[in-house]
N, C-alpha and C positions, 0 to 999 in steps of 0.2 A: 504493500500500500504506500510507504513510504518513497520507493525507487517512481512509482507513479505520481505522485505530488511533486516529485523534482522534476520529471518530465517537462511538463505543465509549466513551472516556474520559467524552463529552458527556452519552451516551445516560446511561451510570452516575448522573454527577453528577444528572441530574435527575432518574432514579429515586430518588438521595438524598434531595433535594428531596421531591419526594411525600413518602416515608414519613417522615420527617421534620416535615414540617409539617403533614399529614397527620394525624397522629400525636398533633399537640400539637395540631390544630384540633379532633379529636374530643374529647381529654381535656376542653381548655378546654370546649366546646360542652355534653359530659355535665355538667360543673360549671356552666355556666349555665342551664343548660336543669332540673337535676333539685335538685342541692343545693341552689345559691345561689335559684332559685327558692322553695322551702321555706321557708330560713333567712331570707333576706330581711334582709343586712346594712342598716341605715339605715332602714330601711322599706322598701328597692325591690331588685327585683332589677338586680346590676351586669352590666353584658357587656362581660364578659370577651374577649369574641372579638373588640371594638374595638380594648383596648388590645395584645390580639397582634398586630393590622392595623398599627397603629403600627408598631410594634415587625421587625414584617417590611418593612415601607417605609421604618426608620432604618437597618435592619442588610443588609438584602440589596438587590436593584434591582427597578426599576417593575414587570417583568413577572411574576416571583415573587409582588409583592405583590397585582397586579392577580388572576393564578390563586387565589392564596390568601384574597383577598374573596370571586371568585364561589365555591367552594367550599365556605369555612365559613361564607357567608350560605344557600344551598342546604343544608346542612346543618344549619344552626338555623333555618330555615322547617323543614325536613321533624322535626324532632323535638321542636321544642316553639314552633311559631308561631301567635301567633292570628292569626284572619284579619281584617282583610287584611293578606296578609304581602307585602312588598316585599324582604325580607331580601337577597338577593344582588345588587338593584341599589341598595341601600341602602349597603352594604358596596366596592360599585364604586365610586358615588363618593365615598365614604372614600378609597378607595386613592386616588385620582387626586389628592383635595387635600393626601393623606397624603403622597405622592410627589412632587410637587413641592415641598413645606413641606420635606420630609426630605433634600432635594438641598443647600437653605440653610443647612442644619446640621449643624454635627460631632456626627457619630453617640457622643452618650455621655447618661448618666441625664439627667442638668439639660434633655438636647433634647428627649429625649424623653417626660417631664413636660411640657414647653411644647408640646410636640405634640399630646400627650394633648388643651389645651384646645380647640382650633375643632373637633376630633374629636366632643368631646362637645358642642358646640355643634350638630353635627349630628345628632349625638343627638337630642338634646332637641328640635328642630324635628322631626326623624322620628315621634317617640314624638307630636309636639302631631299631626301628620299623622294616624298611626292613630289616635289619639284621635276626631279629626274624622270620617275614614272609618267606623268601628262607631259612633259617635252616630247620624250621619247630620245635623250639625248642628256649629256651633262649639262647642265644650264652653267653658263660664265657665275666666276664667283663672285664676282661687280653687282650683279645683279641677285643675286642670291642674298649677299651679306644686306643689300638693299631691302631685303624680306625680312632674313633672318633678326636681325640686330633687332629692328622697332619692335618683333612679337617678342624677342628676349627680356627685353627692358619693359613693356607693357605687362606681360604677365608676369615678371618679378615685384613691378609695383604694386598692380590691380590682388597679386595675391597673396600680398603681406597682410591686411585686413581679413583672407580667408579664413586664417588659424584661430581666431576669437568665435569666428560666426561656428564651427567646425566644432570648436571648444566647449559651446555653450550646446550643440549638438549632442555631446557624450554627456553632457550632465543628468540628462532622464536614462541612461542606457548602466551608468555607473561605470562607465570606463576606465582602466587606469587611475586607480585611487592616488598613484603617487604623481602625477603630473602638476604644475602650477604654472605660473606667467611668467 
């Protein structure tokens, strides 16, 4: 009776989970996808949906953040991807370098800024990659660093403020009881 009541408490907890980030993968996702597209902080659009992958793999653990890559890569392919979109194994192995980076670090701002960088390091390799694949050719690096740079510097800004919103995410879920600011 008892192995069944903790079922039940388990089962909750990760329905928490979903709607939860869930929740926050779609808001972010319409905000990359529609606004921040538009607007185009810096010249480029930021994704957003990076720095929340961080952010899930500093404050909660690997498998959370693993679900939560292929999720909200699958969902910024399906609503605003050009092709070719690699989005949610693009996102997977994020989580993976993201998780093990995030193991070496006390979960607080300053980590997760330094986290942010090989993140978008991978970024920026992805993005020269699409580039490559719709050319059909190496694109000049002139033109590339022209791309690359402005979405480097946009989504490092845009997702310095992610980690709080993120933060406040895990608070109903109880994540990482030892994490702080």
């Amino acid at each position: 009776m008892m192995k069944n009541m903790s079922g039940g408490a388990e089962k909750r907890m990760i329905l928490r989970r979903v709607l939860i980030y869930g929740g926050a993968a779609f808001i972010l996702g319409v905000l990359q996808c529609s606004f921040f597209s538009r607007l185009k902080p810096f010249g480029a659009t930021p994704d957003v949906i990076l720095g929340s992958l961080c952010a899930v793999s500093m404050l909660d653990n690997k498998k959370t953040a693993v679900v939560y890559a292929i999720g909200a890569g699958y969902f910024i392919d399906t609503i605003g991807a050009v092709s070719p979109s690699f989005g949610a194994l693009f996102y997977l192995f994020c989580a993976v370098i993201a998780t093990v980076l995030a193991e070496k670090l006390i979960p607080r701002f300053f980590s997760y800024a330094v986290l942010l960088l090989p993140a978008i390091l991978c970024r920026a390799a992805y993005t020269y990659l699409c580039l490559w694949l719709s050319a059909g050719a190496l694109p000049p690096i002139g033109l590339s660093l022209g791309i690359i740079l402005p979405e480097a510097i946009s989504t490092l800004v845009l997702c310095l403020p992610i980690y709080f919103l993120m933060k406040i995410c895990t608070i109903p879920i109880g994540a990482r009881s030892r994490f702080t600011f």
